[in-house]
N, C-alpha and C positions, 0 to 999 in steps of 0.2 A: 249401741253404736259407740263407736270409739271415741272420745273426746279429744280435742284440739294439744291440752295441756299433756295427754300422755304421748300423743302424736312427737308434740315438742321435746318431750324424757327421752324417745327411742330414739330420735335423730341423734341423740348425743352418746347411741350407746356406741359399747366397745365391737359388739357383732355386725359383719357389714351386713347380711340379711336384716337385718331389724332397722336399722338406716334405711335403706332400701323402700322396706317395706312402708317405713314412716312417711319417707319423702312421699311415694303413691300415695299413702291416706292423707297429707295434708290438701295434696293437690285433689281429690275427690269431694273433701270437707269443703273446698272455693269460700276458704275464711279469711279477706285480705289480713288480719293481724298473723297469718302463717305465713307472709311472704316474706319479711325480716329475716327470719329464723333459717328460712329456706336459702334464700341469699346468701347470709353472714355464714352459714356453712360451708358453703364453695370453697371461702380461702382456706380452709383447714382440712376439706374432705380431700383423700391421696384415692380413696375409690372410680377409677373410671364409671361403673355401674350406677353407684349412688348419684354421683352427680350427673349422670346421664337421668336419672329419675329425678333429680330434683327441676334439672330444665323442663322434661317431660311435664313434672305439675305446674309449673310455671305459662306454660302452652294452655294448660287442663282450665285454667281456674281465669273467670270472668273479671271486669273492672280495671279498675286504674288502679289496684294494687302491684297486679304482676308486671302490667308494661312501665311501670316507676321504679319498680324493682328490676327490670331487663335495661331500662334506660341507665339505670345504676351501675349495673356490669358493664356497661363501654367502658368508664373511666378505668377497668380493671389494667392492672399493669401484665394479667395472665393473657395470653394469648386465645389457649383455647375456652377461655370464659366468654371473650369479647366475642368470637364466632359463632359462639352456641346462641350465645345473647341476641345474637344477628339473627340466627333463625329462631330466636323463639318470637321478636318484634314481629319478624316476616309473618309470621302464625297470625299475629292479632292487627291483621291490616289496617282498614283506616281508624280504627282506635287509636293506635301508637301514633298518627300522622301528631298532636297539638304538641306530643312529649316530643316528640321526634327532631321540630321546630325549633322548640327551646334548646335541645341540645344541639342544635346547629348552631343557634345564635351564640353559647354557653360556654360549647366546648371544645378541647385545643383541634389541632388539625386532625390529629388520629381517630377521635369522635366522629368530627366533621365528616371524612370518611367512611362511617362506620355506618352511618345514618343514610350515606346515599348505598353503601352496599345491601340495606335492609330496602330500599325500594329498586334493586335494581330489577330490570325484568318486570315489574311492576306497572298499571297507571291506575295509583289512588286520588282520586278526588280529594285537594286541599292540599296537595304535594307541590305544588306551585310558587308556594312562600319558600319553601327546603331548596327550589332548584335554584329559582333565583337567586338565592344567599350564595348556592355554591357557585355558579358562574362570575360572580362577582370576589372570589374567596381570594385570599391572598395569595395560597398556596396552588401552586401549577398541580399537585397531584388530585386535589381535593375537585379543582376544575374541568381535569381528563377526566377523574371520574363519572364527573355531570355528566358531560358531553357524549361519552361513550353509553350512559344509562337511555340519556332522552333519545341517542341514533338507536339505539336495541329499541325503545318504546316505541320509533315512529312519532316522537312527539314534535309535530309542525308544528306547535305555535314559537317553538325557538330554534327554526330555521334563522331566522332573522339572525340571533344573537349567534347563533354559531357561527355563522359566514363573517360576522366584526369581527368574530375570536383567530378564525381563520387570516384575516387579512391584516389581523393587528402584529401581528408578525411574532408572537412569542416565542414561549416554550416547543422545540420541535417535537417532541410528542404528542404534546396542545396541537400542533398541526395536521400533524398525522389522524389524529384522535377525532379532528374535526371534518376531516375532508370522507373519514368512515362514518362519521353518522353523518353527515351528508348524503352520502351514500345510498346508508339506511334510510333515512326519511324519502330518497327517492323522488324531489322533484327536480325534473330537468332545470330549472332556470337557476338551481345554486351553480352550475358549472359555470355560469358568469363571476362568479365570483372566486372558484378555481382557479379560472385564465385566468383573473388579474395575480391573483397571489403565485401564480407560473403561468408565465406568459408563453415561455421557452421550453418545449420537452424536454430539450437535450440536456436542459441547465436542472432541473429534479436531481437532489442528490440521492444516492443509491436506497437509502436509511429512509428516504420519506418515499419513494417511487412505488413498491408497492402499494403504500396509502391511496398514491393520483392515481394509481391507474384501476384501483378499485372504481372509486367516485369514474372516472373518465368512463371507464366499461358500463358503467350504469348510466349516464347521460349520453356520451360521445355519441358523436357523429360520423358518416363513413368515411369523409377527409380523414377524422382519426386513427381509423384501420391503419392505412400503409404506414403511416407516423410512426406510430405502436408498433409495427412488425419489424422495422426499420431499428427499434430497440434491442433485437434478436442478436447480431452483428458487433453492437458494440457496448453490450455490459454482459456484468458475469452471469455465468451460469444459474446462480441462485436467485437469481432476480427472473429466471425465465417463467417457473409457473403462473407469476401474478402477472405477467405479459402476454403469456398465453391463455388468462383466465379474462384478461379482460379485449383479447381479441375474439375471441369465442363471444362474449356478451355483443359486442358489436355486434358481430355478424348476425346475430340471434336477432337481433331489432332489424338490421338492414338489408337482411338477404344479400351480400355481394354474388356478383355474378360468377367469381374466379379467383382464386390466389396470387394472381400477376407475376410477372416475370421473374419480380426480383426477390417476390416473395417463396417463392416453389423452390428451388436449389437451396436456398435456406433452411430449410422443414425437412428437407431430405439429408444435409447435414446434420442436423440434429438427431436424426431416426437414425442415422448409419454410422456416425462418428463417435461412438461412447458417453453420449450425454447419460444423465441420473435416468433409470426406468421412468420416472414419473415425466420428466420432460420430453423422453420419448413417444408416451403413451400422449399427452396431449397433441405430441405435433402432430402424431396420426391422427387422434381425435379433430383438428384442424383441418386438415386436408378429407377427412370426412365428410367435411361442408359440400367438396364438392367433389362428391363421390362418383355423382350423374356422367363428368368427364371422363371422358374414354382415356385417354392418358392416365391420369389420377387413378379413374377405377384401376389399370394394368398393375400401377404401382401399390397400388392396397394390397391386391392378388398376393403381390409379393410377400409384404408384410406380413401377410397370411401364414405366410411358412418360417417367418422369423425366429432366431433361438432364444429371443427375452420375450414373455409370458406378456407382458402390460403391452408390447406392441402388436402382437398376434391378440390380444381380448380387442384392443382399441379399429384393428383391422377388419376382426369381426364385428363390432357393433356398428361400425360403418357400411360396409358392405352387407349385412341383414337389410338395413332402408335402402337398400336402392332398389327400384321400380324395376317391372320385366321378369323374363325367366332366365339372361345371361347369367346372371349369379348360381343360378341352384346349381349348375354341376359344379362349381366352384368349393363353396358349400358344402358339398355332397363328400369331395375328395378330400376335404378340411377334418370333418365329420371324423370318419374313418380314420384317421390319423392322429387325430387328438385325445389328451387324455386329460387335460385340464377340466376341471368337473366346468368352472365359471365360465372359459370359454364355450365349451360342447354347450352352457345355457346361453350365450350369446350366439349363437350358431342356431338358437332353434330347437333344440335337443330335448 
């Protein structure tokens, strides 16, 4: 078997095969005095390959050698060293959590970040000392980070601390950041703490609005329907999918019974007056709710025949749920006429 010391000679040779090759046998040998070697090569290797195997053994090989040596790569000034280093941590789960610690308490902001991007997506057990430090961190990006980690995790037990971060009025991204994993964590009673920090719809400026009406669609209430739709009229166009996503979530919880008066000529301006496909395509999706209505159904009908593709699919998938046999000759003449493969599958096809 090959020994450690000649492992160490090929890393240094002039052929990249043989590097290559070295870095795999050191990492199969799991001899922590190879991880130095493995390491201190990186700033001198120009091989993509190699140093792709050298992270690779790095991954391979047990202990608190290689997550000291991964911990080490954060402070790199190489970019894609620190990344690789990200997922080789991510590799050695709650191993890397003590090292991981330290370099939060240790190291500059960029670390700091580096350390929560290896647990994002994550819930390792003892990760709770790392979150803490960031929520508390000097730096507002080190803090969105948290914040947006623990809403992807679902981690309640810093609903708490996110709703102060929220109402403490900081960083508007900080804001934004917080009102989505609010969001995410999903329990109704944070939107008390939403209305305080916006009390006024209308007063949301454009730049955080998607954020509220994220959180709002996942709590909100039916009084918030009309409010939210009432948004339609007087902001820009680009703001309308995250309006129409979280009037959709409403309805989903509340079942309304109807689009109301001042809401239907609205949805229909939207579908007939040039908006983006995709805000087209929702408002039908919308008015889909209430397909049941004989009016609405005629106008879906229509829809049906439309010459943008996302309104005719959103026409059909509306009109497939409706209850009875009124729809199938509908259907039937759609069928026939159609050659979009996605709609013809939304049709039944």
């Amino acid at each position: 078997m090959i020994s450690l010391c000649e492992c160490l000679d090929k890393l240094r040779s002039p052929d990249e095969r043989e590097r290559m090759f070295a870095a795999e046998d050191i990492g199969y040998l799991n001899l922590p005095e190879g991880v130095p070697s493995l390491t201190s090569r990186l700033f001198e290797e120009s091989s993509v390959a190699v140093r792709d195997a050298i992270f690779q053994a790095l991954v391979r090989m047990d202990g608190a050698a290689p997550v000291e040596g991964a911990i080490g790569l954060l402070f790199s000034e190489d970019t894609q060293i620190r990344n690789q280093a990200v997922d080789v941590l991510r590799h050695k789960g709650q191993q890397a959590i003590p090292s991981l610690s330290r370099a939060m308490r240790e190291g500059g902001r960029d670390v700091r970040k580096l350390v929560l991007d290896v647990l994002s997506g994550t819930s390792l057990p003892g990760s709770g000392e790392i979150y803490s430090l960031a929520l508390s961190d000097e730096d507002p990006n080190v803090v969105i980070t948290a914040v947006e980690s623990l809403g992807g995790i679902r981690a309640l037990e810093y609903r708490d601390r996110i709703e102060a971060l929220l109402e403490s009025g900081g960083h508007p991204m900080l804001i934004a950041a917080c009102m989505e994993a609010l969001a995410g964590l999903g329990q109704a009673c944070s939107i008390e703490a939403i209305r305080r920090t916006f009390p006024r719809l209308e007063l949301v400026p454009d730049f955080l609005l998607a954020s509220y009406l994220k959180a709002i669609g996942s709590f909100g209430e039916e009084t918030d329907f009309h409010a939210i739709a009432g948004l339609l009229d007087v902001r820009t166009a680009h703001l309308r999918p995250a309006i129409f996503a979280a009037l959709q979530s409403i309805h989903a919880r509340w079942q309304l019974p109807g689009p109301g008066e001042e809401l239907l000529p609205t949805l229909r301006a939207v579908i007939e007056n040039g908006d983006p496909p995709l805000c087209r395509y929702q408002a039908v999706q919308l008015l889909g709710c209430w397909a049941v209505i004989p009016g609405i159904f005629d106008y879906l009908a229509q829809c049906l025949e439309s010459s943008e593709r996302l309104v005719r699919l959103a026409a059909a998938e509306s009109l497939i749920r409706v209850p009875g046999a009124g729809k199938e000759a509908l259907i039937a003449a759609r069928q026939l006429n159609e050659i979009d493969e996605e709609i013809l599958q939304a049709l039944g096809c």
